[in-house]
C-alpha positions as CSV (number, residue, x, y, z in Angstrom):
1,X,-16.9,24.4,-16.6
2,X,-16.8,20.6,-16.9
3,X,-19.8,18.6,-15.4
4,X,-19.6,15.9,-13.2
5,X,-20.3,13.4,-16.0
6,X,-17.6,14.9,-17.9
7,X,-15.2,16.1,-15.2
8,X,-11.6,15.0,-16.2
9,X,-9.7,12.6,-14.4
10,X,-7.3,15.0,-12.6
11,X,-10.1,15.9,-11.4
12,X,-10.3,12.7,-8.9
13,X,-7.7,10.1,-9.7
14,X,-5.3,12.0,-7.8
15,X,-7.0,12.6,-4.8
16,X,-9.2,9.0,-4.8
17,X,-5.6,7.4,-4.7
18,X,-4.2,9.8,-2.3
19,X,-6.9,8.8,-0.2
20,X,-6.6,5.4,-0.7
21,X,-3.1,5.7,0.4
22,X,-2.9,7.0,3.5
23,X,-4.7,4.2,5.8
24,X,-2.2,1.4,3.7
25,X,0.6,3.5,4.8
26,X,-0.6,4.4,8.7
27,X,-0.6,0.3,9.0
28,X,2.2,-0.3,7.0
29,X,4.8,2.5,8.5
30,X,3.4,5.1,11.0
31,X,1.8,2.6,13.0
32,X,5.2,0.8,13.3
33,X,7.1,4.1,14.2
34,X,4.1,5.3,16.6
35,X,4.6,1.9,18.5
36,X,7.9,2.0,18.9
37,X,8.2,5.9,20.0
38,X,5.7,4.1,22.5
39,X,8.6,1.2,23.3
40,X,6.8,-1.5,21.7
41,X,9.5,-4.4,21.0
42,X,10.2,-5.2,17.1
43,X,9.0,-8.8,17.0
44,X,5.6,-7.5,18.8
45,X,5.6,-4.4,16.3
46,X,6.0,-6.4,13.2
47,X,3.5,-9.4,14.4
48,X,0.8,-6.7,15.2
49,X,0.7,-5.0,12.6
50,X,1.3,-7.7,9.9
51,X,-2.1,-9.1,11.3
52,X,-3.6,-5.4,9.9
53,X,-3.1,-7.0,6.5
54,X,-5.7,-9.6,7.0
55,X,-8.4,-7.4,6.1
56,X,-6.7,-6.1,2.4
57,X,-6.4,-10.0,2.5
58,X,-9.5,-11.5,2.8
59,X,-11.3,-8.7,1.7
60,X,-12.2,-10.4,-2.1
61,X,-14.5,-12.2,0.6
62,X,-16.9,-9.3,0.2
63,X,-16.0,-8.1,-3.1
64,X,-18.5,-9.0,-5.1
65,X,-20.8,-7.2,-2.6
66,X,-19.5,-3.9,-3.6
67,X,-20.3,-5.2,-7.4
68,X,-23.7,-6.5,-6.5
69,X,-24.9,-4.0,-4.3
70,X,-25.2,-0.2,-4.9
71,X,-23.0,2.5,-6.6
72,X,-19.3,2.6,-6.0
73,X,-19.5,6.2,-5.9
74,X,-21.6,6.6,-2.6
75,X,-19.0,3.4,-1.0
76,X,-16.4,5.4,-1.7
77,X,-17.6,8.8,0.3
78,X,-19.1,6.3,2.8
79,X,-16.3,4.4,3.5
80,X,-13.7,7.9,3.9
81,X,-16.0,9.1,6.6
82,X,-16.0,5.5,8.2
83,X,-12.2,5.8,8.0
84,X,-11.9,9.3,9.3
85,X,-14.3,7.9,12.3
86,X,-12.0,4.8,13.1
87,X,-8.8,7.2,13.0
88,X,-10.1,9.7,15.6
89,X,-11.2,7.2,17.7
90,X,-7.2,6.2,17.9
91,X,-6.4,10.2,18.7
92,X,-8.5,9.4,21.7
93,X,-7.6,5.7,22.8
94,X,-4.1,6.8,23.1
95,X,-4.1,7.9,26.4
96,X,-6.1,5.0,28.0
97,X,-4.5,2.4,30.0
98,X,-4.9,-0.3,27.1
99,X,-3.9,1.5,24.7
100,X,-2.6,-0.9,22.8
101,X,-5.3,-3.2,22.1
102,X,-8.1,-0.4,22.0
103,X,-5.7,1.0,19.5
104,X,-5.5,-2.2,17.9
105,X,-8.4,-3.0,17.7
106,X,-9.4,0.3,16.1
107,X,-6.7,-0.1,13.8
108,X,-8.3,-3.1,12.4
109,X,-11.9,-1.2,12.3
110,X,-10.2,1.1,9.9
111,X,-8.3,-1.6,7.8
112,X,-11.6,-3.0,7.0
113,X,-12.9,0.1,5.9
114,X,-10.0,1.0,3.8
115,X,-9.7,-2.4,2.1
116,X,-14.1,-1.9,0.9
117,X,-12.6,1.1,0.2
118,X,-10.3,0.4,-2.3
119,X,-12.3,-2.3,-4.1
120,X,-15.1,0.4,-4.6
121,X,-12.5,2.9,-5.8
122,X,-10.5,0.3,-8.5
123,X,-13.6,-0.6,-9.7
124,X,-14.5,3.3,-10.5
125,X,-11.2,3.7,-12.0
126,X,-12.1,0.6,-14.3
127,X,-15.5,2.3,-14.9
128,X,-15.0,5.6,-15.3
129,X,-11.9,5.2,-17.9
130,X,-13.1,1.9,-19.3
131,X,-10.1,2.0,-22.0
132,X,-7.6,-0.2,-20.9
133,X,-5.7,2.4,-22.8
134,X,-6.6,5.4,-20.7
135,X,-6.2,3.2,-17.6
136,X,-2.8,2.8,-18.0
137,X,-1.5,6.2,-18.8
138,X,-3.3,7.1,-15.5
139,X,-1.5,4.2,-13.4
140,X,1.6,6.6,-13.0
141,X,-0.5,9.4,-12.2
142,X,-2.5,7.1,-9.4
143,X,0.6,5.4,-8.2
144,X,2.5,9.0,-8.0
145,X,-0.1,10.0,-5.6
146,X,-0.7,6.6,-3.9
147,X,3.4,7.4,-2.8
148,X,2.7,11.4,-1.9
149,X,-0.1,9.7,0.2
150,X,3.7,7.8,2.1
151,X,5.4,11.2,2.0
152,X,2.9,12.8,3.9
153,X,2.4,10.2,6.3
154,X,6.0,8.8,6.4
155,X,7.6,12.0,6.0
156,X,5.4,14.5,7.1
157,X,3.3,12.9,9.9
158,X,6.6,11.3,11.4
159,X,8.7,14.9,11.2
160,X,5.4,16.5,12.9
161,X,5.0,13.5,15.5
162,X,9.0,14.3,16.6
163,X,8.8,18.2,16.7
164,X,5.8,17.8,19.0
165,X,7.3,15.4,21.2
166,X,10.6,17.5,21.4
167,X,8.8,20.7,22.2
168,X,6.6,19.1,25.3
169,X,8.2,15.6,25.9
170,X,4.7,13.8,25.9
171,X,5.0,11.2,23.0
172,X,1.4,10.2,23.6
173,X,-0.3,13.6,22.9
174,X,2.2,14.0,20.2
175,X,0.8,11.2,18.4
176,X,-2.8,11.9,19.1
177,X,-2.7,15.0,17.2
178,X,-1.0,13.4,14.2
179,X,-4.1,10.5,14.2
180,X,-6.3,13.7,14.6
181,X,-4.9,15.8,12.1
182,X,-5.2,12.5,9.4
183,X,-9.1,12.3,10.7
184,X,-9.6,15.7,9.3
185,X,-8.2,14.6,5.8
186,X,-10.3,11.9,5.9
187,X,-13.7,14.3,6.1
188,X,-12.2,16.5,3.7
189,X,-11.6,14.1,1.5
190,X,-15.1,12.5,1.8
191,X,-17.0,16.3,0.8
192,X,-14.5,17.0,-2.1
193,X,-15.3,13.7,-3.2
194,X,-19.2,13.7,-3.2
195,X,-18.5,17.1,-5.7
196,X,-15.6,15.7,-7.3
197,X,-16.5,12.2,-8.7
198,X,-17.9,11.8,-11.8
199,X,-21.6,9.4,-12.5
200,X,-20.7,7.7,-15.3
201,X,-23.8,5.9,-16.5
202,X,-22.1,2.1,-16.0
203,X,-21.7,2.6,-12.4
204,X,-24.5,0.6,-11.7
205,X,-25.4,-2.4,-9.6
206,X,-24.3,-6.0,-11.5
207,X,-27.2,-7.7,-12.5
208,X,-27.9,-10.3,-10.4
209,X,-30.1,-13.5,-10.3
210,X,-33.0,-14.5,-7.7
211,X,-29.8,-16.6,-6.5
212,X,-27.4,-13.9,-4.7
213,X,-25.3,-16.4,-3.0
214,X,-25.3,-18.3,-6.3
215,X,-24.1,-14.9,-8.1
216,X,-21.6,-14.4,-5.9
217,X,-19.8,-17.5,-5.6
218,X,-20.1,-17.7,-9.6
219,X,-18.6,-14.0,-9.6
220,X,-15.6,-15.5,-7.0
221,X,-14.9,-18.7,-9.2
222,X,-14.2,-17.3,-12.4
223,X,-11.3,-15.9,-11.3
224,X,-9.7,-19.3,-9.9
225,X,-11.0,-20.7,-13.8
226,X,-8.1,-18.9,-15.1
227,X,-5.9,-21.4,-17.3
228,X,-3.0,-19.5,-15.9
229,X,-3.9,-19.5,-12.1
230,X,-0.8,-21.2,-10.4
231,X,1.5,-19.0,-12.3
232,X,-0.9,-15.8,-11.2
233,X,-1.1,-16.8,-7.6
234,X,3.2,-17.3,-8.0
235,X,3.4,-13.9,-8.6
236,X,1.1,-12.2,-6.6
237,X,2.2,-14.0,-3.6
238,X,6.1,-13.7,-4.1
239,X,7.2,-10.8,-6.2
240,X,6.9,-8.4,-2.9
241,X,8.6,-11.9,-0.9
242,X,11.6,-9.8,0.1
243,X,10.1,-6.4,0.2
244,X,7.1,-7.7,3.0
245,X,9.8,-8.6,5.4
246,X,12.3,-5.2,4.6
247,X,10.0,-3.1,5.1
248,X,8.6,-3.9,8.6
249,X,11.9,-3.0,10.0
250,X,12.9,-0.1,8.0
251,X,11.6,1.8,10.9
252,X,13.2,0.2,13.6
253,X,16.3,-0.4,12.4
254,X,16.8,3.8,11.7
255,X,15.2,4.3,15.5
256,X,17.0,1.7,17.2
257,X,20.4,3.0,18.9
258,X,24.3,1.8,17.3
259,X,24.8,-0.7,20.3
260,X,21.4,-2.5,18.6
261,X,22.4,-1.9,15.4
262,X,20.7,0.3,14.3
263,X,21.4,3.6,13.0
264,X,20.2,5.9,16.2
265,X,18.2,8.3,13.9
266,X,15.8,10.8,15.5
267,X,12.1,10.1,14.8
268,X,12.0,13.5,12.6
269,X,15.3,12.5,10.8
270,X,13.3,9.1,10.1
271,X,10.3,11.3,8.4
272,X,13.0,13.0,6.0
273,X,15.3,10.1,5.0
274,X,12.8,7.6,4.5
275,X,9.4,9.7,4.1
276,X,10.3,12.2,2.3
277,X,13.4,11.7,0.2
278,X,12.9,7.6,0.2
279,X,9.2,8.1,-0.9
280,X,10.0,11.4,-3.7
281,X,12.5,9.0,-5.2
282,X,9.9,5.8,-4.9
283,X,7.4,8.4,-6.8
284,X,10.0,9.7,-9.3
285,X,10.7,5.8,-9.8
286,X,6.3,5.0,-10.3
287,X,6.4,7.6,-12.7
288,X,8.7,6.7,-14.8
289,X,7.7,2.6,-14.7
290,X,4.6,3.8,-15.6
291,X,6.3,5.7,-18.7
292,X,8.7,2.7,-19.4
293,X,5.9,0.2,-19.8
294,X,3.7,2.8,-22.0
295,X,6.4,3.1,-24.1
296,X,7.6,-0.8,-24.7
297,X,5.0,-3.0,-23.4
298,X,5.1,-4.8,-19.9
299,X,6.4,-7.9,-21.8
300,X,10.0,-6.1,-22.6
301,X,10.1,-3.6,-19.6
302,X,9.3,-6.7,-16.8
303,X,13.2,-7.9,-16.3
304,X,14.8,-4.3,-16.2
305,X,11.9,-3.9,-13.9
306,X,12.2,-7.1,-11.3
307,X,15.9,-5.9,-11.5
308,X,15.6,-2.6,-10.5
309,X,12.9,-3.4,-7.9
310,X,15.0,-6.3,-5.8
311,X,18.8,-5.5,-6.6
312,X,19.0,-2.3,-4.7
313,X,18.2,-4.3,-1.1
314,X,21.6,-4.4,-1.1
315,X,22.1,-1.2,0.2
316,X,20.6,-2.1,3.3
317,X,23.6,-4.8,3.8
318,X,25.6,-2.2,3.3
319,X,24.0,0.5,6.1
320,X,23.6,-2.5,8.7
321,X,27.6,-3.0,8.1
322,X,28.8,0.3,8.4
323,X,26.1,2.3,10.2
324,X,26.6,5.7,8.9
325,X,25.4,8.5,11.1
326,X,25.2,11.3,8.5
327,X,21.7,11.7,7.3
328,X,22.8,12.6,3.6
329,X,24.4,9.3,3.4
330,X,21.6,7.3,4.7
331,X,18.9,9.5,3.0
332,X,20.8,8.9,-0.4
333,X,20.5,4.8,0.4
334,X,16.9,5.0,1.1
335,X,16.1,7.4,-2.2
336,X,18.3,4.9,-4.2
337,X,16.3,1.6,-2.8
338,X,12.9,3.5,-2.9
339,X,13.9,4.7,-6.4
340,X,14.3,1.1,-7.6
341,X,11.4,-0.5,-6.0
342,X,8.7,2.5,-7.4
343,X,10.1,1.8,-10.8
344,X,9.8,-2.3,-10.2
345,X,6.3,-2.3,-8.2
346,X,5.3,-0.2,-11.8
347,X,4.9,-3.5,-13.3
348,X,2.9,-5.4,-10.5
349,X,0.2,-2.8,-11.1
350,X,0.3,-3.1,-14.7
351,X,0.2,-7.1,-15.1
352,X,-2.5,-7.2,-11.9
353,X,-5.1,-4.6,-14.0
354,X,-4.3,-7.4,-17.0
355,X,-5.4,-10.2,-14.9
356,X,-8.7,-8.2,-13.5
357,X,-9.2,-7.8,-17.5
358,X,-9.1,-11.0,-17.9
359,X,-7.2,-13.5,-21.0
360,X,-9.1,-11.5,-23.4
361,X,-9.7,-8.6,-21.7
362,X,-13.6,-8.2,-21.6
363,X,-13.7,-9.6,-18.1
364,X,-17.3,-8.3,-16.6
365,X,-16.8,-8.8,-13.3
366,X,-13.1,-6.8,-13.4
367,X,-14.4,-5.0,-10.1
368,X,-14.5,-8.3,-8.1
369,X,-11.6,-9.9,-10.0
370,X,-9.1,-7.1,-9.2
371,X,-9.7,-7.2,-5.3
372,X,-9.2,-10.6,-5.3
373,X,-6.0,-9.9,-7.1
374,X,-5.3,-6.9,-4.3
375,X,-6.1,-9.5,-1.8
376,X,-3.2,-12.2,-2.7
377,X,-0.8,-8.9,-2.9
378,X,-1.7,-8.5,0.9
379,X,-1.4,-11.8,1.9
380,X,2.4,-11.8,0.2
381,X,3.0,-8.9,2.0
382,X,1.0,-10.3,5.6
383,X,2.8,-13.4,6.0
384,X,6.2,-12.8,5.2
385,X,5.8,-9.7,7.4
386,X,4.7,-11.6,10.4
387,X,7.9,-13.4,11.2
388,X,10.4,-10.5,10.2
389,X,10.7,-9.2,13.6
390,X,11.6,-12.4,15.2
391,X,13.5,-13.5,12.1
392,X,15.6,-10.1,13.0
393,X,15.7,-10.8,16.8
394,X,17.6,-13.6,16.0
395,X,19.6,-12.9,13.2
396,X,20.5,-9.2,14.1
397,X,20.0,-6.3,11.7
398,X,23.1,-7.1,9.2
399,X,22.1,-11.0,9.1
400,X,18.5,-9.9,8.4
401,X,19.2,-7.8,5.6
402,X,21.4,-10.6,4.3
403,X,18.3,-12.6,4.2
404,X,16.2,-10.4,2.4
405,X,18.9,-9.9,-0.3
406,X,18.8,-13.7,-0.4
407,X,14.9,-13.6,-0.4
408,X,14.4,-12.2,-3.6
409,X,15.2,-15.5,-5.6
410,X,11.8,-16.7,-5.4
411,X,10.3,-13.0,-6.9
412,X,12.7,-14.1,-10.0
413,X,11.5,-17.3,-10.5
414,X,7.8,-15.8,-10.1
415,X,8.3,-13.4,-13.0
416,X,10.0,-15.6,-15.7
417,X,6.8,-18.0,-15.7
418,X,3.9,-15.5,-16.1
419,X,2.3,-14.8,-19.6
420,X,1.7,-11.1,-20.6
421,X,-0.8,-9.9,-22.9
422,X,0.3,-7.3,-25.1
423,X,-2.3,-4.7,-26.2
């Protein structure tokens, strides 16, 4: 029997990133789909819950706390009960009068958590497999279960959240026991975790001067020293350009009725076309990036990737035109799309663990450096995201998906400027 020092990575890596899926994707998708069961419009939907970014944005603010201060192990069990707290707090704001601000606002409680969460959590993967080797043959494994983390809580929440509404009508309650039933995986995942994580000896506090604002602001600085930084920023910012806006009305645009232009797809149909076979395919796709880069090198697999990732939007044109109402035909869309962007989003990952390494790849402060990366991938995806549901109001669904199509130019330009480091 392995010890915890010892314990293997599939041990942990799977579930840490399961974990650290599930709150991304309750902001990203269920809370869009819950607010709209609820008849929340679309340009109040994707405002709201754009602003939920903010906290995966700004949170390289506190990152070198999470350096400076303590094990990352005990943040990470910490911050899942903290999580699991906010969550069930939702299950029981639902039925108030103001729900949706108490909601909200409870919302953002448990954005903030997940986002110290996942610095704590990147910087144990960086510890515990310090090989820049090992960490990249696990980055399909973690981004695999980073998308089962979506197709259980776009597939198999959403499905769940339908049948219970169907059998007793009461959309409220229906959704209060799906934010209960994620509550629960958040405790569950905390215990497993205090067994399952390995100590490995460098997870440690940084060392720090008598100075700890001094240390942190010289921790935070590096990073902008980079000779590279406008090209870095670029792409952080603009490779997901498109995508942000897309997928903020995914959701609605499968819900809302034909006359709308939508597709007039049951909430449980939405769960199995875009949670389930959109999010199998987006895995299928991560896995095999993940493969694809290990076998040619990020510098020859990036344009087959930015292709594969932003060409398949198209399909989105094409179910806005024609509105199809059988679900193989719109699942088959989705899985195609999904498909294209796991297999493009493969090298993001790869290229943002190369800048948390820093030009020559002994960065010490890699922790801090990588959430500050994480942090300019949320704001690409917060702003752009913010104006997509007016941007649709006013162009319709067709027109909108036009636009994103059109909105992946400046990904393009993004990638042919950025300088890859070969290992």
């Amino acid at each position: 029997m392995s010890t915890a020092a010892t314990r293997s990575p599939w041990a942990w890596v799977p579930t840490l990133y399961f974990a650290q899926g599930v709150p991304y994707v309750t902001v990203m998708t269920l809370a869009v789909v819950m607010y709209k069961n609820l008849g929340v419009g679309n340009a109040e939907i994707a405002l709201a819950t754009s602003w939920l970014y903010l906290p995966w944005v700004i949170k390289p603010l506190w990152s070198p706390l999470v350096d400076l201060v303590g094990r990352k192990r005990r943040w990470i069990v910490a911050l899942q009960l903290a999580v699991g707290a906010a969550l069930a707090l939702v299950a029981l704001a639902l039925p108030s009068p103001r729900w949706f601000q108490l909601t909200l606002a409870l919302f953002w409680l448990m954005a903030f958590a997940s986002a110290t969460h996942d610095i704590a959590a990147d910087g144990f993967y960086m510890l515990a497999l310090p090989d820049e080797r090992r960490q990249a043959s696990y980055v399909g494994v973690r981004s695999t279960f980073y998308r089962l983390a979506m197709i259980g809580a776009q597939g198999g929440l959403v499905v769940l959240a339908g049948l219970l509404y169907e059998r007793d009508g009461r959309m409220a309650a229906a959704w209060m026991a799906v934010m209960a039933v994620v509550a629960a995986l958040f405790a569950a995942a905390a215990l497993y975790h205090a067994w399952a994580l390995p100590r490995p000896a460098s997870d440690q506090a940084a060392p720090r001067t008598p100075g700890f604002m001094a240390d942190f602001v010289r921790v935070f600085a590096a990073f902008f020293r980079r000779a590279d930084i406008v090209r870095v920023l670029a792409f952080l910012l603009l490779y997901r350009f498109a995508e942000a806006q897309l997928l903020k009305l995914v959701a609605p645009f499968m819900l809302d009725p034909l006359a709308a232009g939508g597709l007039g797809l049951k909430t449980q149909d939405v769960g199995i076309a875009y949670g389930s076979f959109g999010v199998a395919a987006l895995t299928a796709g991560g896995l095999l990036g993940g493969w694809f880069i290990g076998r040619v090198g990020l510098r020859r697999a990036l344009w087959p990737l930015v292709f594969a990732m932003h060409l398949p939007n198209a399909l989105y044109v094409a179910l806005a035109a024609w509105q199809p109402q059988q679900l193989v035909l719109v699942s088959a869309a989705v899985a195609v799309e999904q498909f294209g962007y796991g297999f493009g989003f493969t090298a993001y990952m790869v290229y943002l663990l190369q800048v948390a390494a820093g030009p020559d790849g002994d960065n010490p402060h890699k922790t801090a450096h990588y959430a500050i990366g994480t942090g300019f991938m949320a704001l690409g995806m917060m702003l752009p995201g913010m104006w997509s549901g007016w941007l649709q109001q006013q162009l319709g669904y067709r027109g909108f998906f036009v636009w994103c199509l059109l909105a992946t130019l400046p990904s393009f330009a993004a990638a042919a400027f950025i300088r890859i480091r070969e290992r």
